[in-house]
ZARO-76388 format. One record per residue: residue in one letter; residue number from 1; x, y, z of N, C-alpha, C in turn. Coordinates in steps of 0.2 Angstrom, whole numbers, plus 5000, padded with zeros to 4 digits. Example, Ala and Ser with C-alpha at 12.3 -4.5 7.8 and 13.67 -1.06 7.14 Angstrom:
BEGIN
resn | resi | n.east | n.north | n.up | ca.east | ca.north | ca.up | c.east | c.north | c.up
a | 1 | 5066 | 4972 | 5039 | 5062 | 4978 | 5039 | 5066 | 4984 | 5039;
s | 2 | 5064 | 4989 | 5035 | 5068 | 4995 | 5036 | 5064 | 5000 | 5039;
This chain:
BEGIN
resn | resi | n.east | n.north | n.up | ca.east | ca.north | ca.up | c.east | c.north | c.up
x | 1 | 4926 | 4804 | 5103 | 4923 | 4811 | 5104 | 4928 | 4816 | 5102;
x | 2 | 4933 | 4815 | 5104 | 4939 | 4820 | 5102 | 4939 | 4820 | 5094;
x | 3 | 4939 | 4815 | 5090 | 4941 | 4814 | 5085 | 4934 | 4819 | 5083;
x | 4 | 4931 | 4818 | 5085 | 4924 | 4820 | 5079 | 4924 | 4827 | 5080;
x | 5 | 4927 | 4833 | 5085 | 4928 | 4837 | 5086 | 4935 | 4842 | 5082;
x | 6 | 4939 | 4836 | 5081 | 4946 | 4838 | 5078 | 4942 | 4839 | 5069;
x | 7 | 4939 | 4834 | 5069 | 4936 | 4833 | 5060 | 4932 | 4840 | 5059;
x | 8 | 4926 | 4841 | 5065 | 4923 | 4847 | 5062 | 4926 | 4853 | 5063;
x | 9 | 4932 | 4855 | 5067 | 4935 | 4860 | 5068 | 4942 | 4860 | 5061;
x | 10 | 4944 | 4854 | 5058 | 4946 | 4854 | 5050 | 4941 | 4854 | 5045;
x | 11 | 4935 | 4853 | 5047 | 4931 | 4857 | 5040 | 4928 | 4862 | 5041;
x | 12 | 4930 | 4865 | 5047 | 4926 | 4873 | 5047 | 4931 | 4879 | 5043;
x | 13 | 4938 | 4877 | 5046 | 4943 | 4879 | 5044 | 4943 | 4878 | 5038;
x | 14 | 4944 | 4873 | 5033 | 4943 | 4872 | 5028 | 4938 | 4874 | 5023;
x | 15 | 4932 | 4877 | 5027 | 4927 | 4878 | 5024 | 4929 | 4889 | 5021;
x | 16 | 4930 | 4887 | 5029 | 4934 | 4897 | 5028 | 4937 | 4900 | 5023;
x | 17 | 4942 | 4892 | 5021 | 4947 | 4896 | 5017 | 4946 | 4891 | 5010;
x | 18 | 4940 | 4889 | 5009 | 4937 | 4883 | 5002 | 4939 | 4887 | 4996;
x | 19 | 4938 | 4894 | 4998 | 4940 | 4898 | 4990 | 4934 | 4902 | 4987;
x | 20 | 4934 | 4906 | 4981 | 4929 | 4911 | 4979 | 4924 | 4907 | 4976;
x | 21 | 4920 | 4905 | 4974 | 4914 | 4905 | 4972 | 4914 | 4907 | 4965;
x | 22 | 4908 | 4904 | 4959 | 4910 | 4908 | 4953 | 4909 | 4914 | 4952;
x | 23 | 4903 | 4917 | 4958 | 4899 | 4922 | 4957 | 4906 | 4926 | 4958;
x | 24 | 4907 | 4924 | 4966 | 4913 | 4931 | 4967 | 4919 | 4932 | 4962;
x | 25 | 4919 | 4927 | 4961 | 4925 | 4927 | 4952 | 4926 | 4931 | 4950;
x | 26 | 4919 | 4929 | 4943 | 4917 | 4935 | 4940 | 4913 | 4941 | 4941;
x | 27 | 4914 | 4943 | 4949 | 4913 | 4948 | 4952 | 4918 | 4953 | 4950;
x | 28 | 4924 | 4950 | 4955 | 4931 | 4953 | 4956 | 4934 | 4952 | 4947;
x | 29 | 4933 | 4950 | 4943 | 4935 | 4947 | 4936 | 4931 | 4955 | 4931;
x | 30 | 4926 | 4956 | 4933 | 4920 | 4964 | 4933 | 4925 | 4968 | 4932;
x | 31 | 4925 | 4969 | 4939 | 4928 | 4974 | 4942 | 4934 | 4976 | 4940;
x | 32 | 4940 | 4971 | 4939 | 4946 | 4972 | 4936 | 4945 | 4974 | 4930;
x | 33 | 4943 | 4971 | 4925 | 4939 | 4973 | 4919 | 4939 | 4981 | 4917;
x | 34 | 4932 | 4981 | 4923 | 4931 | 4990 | 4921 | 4937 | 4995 | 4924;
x | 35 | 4942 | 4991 | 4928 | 4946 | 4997 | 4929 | 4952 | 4997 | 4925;
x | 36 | 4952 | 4992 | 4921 | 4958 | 4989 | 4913 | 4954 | 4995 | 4908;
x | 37 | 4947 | 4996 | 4908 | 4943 | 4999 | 4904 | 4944 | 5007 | 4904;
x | 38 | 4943 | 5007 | 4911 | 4945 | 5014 | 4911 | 4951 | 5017 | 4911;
x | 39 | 4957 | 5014 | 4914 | 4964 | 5016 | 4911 | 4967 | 5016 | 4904;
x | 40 | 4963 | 5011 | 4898 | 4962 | 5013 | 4893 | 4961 | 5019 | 4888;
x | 41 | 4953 | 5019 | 4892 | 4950 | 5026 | 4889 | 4954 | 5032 | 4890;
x | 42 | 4957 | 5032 | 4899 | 4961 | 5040 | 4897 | 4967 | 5037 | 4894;
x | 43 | 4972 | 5032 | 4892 | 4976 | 5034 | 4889 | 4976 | 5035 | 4882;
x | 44 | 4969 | 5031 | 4878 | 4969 | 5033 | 4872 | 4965 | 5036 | 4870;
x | 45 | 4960 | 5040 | 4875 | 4956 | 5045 | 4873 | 4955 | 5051 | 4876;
x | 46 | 4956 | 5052 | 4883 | 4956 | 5057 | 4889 | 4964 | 5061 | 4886;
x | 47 | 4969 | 5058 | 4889 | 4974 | 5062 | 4888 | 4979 | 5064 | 4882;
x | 48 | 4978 | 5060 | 4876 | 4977 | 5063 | 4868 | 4975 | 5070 | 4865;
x | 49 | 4969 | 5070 | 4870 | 4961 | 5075 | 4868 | 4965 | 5082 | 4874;
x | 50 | 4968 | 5080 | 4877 | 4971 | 5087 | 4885 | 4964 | 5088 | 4889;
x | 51 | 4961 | 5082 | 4888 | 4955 | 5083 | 4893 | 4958 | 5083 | 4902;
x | 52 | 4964 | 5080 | 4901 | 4966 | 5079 | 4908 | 4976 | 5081 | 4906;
x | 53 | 4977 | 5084 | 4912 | 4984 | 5084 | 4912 | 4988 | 5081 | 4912;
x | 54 | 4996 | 5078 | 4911 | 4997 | 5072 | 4911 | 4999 | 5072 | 4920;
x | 55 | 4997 | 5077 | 4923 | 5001 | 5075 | 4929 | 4994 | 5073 | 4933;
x | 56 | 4990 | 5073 | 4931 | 4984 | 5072 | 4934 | 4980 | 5064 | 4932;
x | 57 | 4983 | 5063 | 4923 | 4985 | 5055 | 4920 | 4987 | 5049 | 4926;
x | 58 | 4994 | 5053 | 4927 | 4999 | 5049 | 4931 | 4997 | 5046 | 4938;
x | 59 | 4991 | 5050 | 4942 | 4990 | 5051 | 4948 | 4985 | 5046 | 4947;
x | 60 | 4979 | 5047 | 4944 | 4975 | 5041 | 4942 | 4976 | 5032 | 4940;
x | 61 | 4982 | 5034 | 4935 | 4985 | 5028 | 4933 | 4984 | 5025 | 4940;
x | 62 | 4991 | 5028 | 4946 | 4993 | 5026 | 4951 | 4988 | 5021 | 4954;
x | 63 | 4982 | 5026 | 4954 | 4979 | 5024 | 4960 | 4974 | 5020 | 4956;
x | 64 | 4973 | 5021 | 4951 | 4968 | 5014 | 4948 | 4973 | 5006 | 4949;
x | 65 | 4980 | 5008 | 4948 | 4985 | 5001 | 4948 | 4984 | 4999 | 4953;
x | 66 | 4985 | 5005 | 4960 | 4985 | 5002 | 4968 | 4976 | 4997 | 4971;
x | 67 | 4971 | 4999 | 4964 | 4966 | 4998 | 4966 | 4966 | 4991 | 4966;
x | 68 | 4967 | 4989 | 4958 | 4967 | 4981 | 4953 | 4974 | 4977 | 4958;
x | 69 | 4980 | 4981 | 4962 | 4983 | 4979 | 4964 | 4981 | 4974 | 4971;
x | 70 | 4977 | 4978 | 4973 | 4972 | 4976 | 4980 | 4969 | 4970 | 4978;
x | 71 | 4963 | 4971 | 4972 | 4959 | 4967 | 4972 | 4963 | 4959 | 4971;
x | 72 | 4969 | 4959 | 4967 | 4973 | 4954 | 4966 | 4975 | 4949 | 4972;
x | 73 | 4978 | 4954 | 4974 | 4980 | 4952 | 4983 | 4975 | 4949 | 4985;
x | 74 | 4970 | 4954 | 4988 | 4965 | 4952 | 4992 | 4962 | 4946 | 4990;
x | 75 | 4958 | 4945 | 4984 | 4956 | 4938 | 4982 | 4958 | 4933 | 4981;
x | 76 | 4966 | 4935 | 4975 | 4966 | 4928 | 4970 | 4974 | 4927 | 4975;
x | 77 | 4974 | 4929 | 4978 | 4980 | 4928 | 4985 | 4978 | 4924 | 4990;
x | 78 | 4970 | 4925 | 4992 | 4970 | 4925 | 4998 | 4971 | 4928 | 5003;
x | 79 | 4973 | 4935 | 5004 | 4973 | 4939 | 5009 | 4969 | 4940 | 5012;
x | 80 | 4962 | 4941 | 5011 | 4957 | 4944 | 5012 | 4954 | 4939 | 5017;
x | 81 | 4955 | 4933 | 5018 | 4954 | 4928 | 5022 | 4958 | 4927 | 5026;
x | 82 | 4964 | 4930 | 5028 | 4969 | 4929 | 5034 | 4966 | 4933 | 5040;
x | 83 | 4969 | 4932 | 5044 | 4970 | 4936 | 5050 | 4973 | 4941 | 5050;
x | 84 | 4970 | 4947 | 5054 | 4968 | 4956 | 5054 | 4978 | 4957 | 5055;
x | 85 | 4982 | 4951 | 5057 | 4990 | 4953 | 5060 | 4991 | 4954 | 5055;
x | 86 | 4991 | 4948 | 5052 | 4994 | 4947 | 5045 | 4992 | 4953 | 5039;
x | 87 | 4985 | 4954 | 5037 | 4984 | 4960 | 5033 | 4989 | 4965 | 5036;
x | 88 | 4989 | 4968 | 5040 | 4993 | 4971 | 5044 | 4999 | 4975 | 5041;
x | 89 | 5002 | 4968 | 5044 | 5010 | 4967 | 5043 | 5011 | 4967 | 5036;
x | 90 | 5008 | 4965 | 5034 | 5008 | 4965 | 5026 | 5007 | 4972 | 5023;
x | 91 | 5004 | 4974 | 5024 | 5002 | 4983 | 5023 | 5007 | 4986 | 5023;
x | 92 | 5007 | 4987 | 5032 | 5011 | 4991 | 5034 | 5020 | 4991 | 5029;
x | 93 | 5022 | 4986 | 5029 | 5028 | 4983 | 5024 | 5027 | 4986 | 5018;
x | 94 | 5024 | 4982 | 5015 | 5024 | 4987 | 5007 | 5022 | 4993 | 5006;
x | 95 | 5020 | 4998 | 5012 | 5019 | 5005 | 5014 | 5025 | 5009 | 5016;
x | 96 | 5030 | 5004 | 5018 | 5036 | 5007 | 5021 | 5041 | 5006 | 5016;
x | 97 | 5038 | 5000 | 5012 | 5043 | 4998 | 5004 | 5043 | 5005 | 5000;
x | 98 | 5036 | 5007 | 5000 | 5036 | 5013 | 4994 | 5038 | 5017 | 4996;
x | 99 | 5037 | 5020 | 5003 | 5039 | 5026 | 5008 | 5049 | 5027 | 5002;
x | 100 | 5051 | 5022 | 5006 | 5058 | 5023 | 5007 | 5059 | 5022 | 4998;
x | 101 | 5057 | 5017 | 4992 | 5060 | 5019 | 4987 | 5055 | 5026 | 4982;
x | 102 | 5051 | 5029 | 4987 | 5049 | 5036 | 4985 | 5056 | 5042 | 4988;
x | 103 | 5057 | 5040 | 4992 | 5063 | 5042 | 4995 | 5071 | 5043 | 4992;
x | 104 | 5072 | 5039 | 4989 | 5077 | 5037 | 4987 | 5077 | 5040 | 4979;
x | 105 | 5071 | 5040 | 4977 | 5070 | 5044 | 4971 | 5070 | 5050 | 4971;
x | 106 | 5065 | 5054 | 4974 | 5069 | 5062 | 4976 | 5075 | 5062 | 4977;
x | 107 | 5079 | 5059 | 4981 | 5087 | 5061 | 4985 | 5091 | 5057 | 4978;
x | 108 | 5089 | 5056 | 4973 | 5093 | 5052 | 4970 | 5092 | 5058 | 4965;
x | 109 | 5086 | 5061 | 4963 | 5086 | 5069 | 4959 | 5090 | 5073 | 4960;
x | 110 | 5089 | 5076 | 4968 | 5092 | 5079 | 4971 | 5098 | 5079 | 4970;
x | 111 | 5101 | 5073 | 4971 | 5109 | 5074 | 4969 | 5110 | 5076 | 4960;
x | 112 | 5107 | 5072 | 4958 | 5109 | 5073 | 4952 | 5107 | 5080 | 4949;
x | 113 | 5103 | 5085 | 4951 | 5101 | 5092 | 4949 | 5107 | 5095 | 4954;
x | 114 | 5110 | 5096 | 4960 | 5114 | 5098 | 4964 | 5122 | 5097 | 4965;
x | 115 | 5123 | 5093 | 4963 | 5128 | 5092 | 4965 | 5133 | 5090 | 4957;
x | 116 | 5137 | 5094 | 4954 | 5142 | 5094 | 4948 | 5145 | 5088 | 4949;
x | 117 | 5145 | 5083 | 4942 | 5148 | 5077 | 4944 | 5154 | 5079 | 4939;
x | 118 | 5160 | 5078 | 4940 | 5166 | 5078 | 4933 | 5169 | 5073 | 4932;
């Protein structure tokens, strides 16, 4: 009886984390696509043309990259089927990565505009 309990509780498990399907695939496989598609078009037709700023370019870029960055993670990682700790911790981390070398690139300007080197 134990046995037959351990078995279905390693294919449940196993079933949780069996992997994407092809439909979600080429869902997630869509999606990155169109967002390849779009950062494209403004670079070689939005901001050529000054339909957009480049400081407004830059900011898009970003946050299209952090999008396609997610879906990558999330899906073809496996994140997205862990435990709410672990997303978490994970997050929070490479939130504190950027924090501090966003940090360090100001303070690194900062000296180099302020302070005379000879």
């Amino acid at each position: 009886m134990s046995d037959h309990n351990i078995h279905t509780t390693d294919e449940h498990a196993h079933d949780e984390h069996a992997g994407l399907s092809k439909a979600k695939i080429w869902q997630v496989f869509g999606i990155l696509l169109l967002i390849t598609v779009i950062e494209f078009i403004i670079a070689l037709w939005v901001l050529p043309n000054g339909y957009l700023s480049h400081h407004v370019g830059n900011f898009v870029y970003i946050a299209l990259t952090l999008v396609k960055a997610f879906y990558i993670v999330a899906y073809f990682m496996h994140l997205k089927y862990e435990k709410l700790g672990l997303q978490l911790s994970l997050t929070v981390s490479f939130i504190f990565i950027f924090y501090f070398i966003t940090l360090m690139l100001i303070e690194g300007g900062y000296l180099h505009l302020h302070m005379p080197f000879q």
